[in-house]
C-alpha positions in Angstrom: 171.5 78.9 34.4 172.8 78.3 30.7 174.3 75.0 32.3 171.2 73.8 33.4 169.5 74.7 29.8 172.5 73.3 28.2 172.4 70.1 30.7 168.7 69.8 30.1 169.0 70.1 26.2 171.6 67.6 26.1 170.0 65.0 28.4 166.6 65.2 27.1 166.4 62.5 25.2 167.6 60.1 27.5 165.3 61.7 29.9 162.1 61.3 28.0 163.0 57.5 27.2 163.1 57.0 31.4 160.1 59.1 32.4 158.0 57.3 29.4 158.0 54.2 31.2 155.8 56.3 33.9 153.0 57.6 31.5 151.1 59.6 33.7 153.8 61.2 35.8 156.0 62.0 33.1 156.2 65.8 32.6 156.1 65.6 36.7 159.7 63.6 36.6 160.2 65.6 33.7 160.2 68.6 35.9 161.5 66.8 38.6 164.7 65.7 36.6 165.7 69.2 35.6 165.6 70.7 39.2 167.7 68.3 39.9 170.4 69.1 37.4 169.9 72.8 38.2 170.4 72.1 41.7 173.7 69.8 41.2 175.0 72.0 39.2 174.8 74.9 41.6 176.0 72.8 43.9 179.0 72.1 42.2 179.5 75.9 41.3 179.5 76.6 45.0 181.6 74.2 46.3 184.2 75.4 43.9 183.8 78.7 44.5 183.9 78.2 47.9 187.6 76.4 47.3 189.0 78.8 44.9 187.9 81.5 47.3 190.0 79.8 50.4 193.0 78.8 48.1 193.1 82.4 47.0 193.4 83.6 50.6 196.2 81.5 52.1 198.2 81.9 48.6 
């Protein structure tokens, strides 16, 4: 979770000069752009723990 905050916080700015091009969708990709980050960087999280759990278990 503090990833995603600190992913969001970081990216912001370049997020809000892509979504204002779209006006009336913007806090919808707005949204829309920070589920995506959460969910990439869970994603990535999983995967490796997922590796460092089956490298710990045949070393």
């Amino acid at each position: 979770m503090a990833a995603t905050a600190l992913g969001v916080v970081v990216l912001y700015p370049l997020l809000v000069a892509v979504v204002r091009q779209f006006h009336l969708l913007s806090s919808t990709w707005l949204v829309l752009a920070a589920v995506v980050v959460w969910l990439s960087a869970w994603m990535v999280l999983e995967l490796a723990w997922e590796w460092r759990e089956r490298h710990q278990q045949t070393g």
